[in-house]
N, C-alpha and C positions, 0 to 999 in steps of 0.2 A: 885540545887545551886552549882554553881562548887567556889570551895576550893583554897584560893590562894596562891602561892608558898610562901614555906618561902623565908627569904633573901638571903640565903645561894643557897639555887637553883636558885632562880634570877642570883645571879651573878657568879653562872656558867652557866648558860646556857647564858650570856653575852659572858661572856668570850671566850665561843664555836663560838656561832656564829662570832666573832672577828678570830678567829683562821681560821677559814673558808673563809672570804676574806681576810686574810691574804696571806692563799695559795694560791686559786685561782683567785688575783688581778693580779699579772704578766701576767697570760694567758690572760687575760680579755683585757690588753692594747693590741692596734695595732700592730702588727710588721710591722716596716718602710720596711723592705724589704732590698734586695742588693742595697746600692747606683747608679749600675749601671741599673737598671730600672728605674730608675730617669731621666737617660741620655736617653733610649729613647723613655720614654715617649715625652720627650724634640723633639726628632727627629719628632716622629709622629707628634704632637702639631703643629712643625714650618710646616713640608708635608702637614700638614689640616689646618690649618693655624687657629687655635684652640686656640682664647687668651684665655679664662678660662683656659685652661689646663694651659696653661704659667704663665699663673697669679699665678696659685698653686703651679708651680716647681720654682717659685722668692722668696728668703728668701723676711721676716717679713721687712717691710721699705728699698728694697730695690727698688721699683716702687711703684707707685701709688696705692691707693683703688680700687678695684675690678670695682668701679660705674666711675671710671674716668679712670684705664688703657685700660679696654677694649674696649673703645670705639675709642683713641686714637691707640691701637693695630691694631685693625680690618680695622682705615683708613689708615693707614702704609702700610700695606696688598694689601687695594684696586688702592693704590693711585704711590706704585711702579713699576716703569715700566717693572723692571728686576725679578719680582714676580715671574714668572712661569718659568724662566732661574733657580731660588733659588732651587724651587720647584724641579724642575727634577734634577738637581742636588744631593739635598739629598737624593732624591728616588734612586737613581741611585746606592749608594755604600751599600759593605757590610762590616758591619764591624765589627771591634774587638774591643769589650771593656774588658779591664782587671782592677781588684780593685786591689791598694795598701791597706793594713792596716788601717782599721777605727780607730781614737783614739779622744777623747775627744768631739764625737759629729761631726766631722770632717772625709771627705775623699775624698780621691783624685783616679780618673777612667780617664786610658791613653785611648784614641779614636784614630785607624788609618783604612784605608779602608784595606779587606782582600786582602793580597799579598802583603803588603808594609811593611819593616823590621819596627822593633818595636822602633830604634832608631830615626826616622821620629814622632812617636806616640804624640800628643798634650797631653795636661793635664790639665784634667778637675777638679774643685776644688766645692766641695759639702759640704752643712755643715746640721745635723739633728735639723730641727726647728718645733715645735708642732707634732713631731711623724713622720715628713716627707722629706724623702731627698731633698735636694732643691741647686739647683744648682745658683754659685754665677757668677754674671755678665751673668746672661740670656737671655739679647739682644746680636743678634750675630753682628748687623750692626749700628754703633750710634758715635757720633763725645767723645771726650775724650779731656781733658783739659789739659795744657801743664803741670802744676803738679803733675797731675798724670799718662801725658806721660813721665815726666822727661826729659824733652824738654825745648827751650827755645823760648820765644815771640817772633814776630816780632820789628826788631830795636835794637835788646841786643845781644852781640855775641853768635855765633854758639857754640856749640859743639866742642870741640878742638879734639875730638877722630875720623880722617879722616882715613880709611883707605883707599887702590886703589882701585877703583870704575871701575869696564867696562866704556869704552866712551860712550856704547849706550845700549838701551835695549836691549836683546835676541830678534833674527828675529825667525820668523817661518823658513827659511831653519836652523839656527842652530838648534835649536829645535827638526828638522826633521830628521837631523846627531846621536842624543843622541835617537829618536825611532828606526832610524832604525840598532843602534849598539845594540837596546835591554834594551838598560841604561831607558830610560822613558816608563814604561809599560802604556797599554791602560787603560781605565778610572782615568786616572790623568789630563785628558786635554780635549776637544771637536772637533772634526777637521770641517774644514765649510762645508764638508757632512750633520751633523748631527746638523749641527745650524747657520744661518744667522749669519754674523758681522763676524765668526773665519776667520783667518788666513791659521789655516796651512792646507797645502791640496787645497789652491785658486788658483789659476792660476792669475801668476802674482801678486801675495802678497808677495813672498819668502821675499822682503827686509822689510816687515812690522815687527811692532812687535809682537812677539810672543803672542796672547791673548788668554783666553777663557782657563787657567790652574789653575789648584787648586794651594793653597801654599805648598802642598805633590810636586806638578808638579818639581812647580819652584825648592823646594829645593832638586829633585833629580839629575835636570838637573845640577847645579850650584853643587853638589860633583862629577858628572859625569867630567863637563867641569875644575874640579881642584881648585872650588872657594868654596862659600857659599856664603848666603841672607847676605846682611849688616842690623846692625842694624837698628833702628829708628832712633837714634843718630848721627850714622856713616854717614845714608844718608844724613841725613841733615849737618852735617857737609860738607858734599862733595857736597852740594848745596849752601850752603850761604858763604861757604870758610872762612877763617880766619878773614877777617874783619865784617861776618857777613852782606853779602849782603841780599837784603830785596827779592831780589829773585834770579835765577840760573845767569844770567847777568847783574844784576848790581839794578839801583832803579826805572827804568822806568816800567810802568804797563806793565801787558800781552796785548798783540795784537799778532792778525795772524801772522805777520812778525817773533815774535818769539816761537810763540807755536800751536799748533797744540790741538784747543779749541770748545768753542762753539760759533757758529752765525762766525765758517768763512768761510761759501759753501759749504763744500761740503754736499751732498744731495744722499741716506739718510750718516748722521753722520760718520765717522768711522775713522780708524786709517789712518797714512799716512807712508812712509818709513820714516825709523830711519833717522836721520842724517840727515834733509834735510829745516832742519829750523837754518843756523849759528848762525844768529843774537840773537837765544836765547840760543846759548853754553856757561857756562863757561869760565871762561878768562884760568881756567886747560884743557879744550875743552872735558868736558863731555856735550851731546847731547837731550833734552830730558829730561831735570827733571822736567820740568811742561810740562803736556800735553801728547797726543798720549794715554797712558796707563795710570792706576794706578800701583804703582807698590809697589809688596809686600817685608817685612822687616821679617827680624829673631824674631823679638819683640813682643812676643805671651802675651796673656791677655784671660787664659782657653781655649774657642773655639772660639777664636777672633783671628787676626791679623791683627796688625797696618800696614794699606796703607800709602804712601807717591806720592804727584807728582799732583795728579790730571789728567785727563782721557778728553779725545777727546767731551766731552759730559760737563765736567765744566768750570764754571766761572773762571772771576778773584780769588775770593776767595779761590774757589779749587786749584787753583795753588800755593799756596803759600807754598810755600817749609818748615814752620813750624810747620803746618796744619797737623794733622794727623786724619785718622779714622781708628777704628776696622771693621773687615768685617771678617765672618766663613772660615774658614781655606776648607771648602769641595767645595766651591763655583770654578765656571770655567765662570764667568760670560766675556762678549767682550770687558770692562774695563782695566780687568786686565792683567797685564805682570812685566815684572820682571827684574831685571839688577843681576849681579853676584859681590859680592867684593873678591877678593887677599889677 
């Protein structure tokens, strides 16, 4: 017949065992790890194009349920054209991720590819939710709304913050001037060796625009050449000018005549020389802000940055100079190119 404790040993050997996961409950939780394996796991995820994985590194409500983003994910994936441009891109750099100081749950991990000074570095913004780093604003490519671009609609003035905008985009021979002075190191850019649609390096593109460069690209060429990326704001101010034009010349829709779009000929798609469409300059006689390229902005959003302009390949829509999207700073897709501000 076994004997039963008295109370006194009862509630200490409570109390022991209490003491005992007391200790060993810290070790028992997960350790989330350095926030920068967050980042790339992120990297691998978009390379394998792994929406569960993504689903996991998306803080709590900031995308769909699991049963409804991935499926949406995965057709994104399948349905974009420029998928496997993405793809090899990210495969492509090495890079350097450094952590600022974790504090309140929060942290922030600079991303630049190896060999590129750390002042170029984007900033990525993470925050610890159920045990796990999770990176905020996880789609790298997705439209963004004018109050939270801090923008303004169509029909309501511009931006009053203009400053000198280049006339025209960056060509591939300038571009070619800042590689061969040493200024724009390789893998910052694609040349049309190593990929259909680029520019530089084509025989007989030289006056095209500069495409196929990351936003590292752009904003090395642009300190090289004595400028910098204009804002989001800046551009658009320098697009719809002071009265807040509905587009770069005035209120009449895009057509061929002034932009350089989709469904005008040429066959396949692709850019045309800068400067060669008037009737859609500026009445300041900048050249090109709808059409030919998309062109990238200083106005970063983590591992995003806000495009302006619209590309050889969109609508009406895409053109509209208030219109803004984010797109991954690592990308060198044949969209993209770039103007320089003063």
């Amino acid at each position: 017949m076994t004997r039963a404790l008295p109370p006194q040993s009862r509630r200490w050997r409570r109390a022991a065992w209490l003491a005992v996961l007391v200790a060993i409950g810290p070790a028992c939780r997960r350790d989330p790890g350095p926030p920068e394996d967050a980042v790339r796991a992120f990297l691998r995820a978009m390379v394998a194009e792994d929406c569960r994985a993504l689903h996991r590194l998306a803080p709590p409500g900031e995308v769909p349920p699991g049963d409804e983003f991935v499926p949406g994910c995965e057709r994104m994936f399948r349905e974009d054209p420029r998928a496997p441009q993405k793809k090899a891109d990210l495969a492509s750099y090495r890079f350097v991720l450094e952590r600022e100081p974790a504090k309140d749950g929060k942290a922030v991990v600079t991303m630049r590819p190896e060999g590129l000074e750390a002042r170029f570095a984007s900033r990525l913004g993470l925050i610890l939710a159920d045990g796990t780093w999770r990176l905020e604003g996880v789609f790298s490519d997705r439209d963004i709304g004018d109050e939270a671009a801090g923008g303004t609609a169509p029909g309501t003035a511009a931006p009053d913050t203009a400053p000198r905008l280049d006339a025209t985009e960056v060509t591939a021979a300038d571009f070619a001037r800042c590689v061969q002075a040493g200024a724009c190191p390789r893998g910052l850019y694609v040349e049309a060796t190593e990929r259909a649609g680029c520019n530089l390096g084509a025989p007989g593109r030289e006056s095209h625009p500069m495409n196929c460069v990351s936003w590292w690209g752009a904003n090395r060429f642009c300190e090289w050449a004595g400028g910098r990326l204009p804002t989001g704001r800046e551009w658009e101010a320098a697009a719809r000018g002071p009265e807040g034009r509905r587009y770069p010349w005035g209120e009449a829709a895009p057509d061929c005549r002034r932009a350089v779009m989709a469904g005008c000929g040429a066959s396949p798609p692709g850019t045309q020389p800068v400067a060669t469409h008037p009737e859609g300059d500026t009445p300041e006689g900048l050249s090109d802000l709808a059409g030919n390229v998309d062109e990238w902005t200083s106005t970063t959003n983590g591992m995003g940055t806000e495009l302006r302009g619209g590309a050889f390949d969109g609508d009406e829509a895409r053109l509209d100079p208030a219109r803004r999207r984010v797109l991954g700073v690592p990308y060198r897709l044949d969209v993209l190119g770039f103007r320089c501000a003063r």
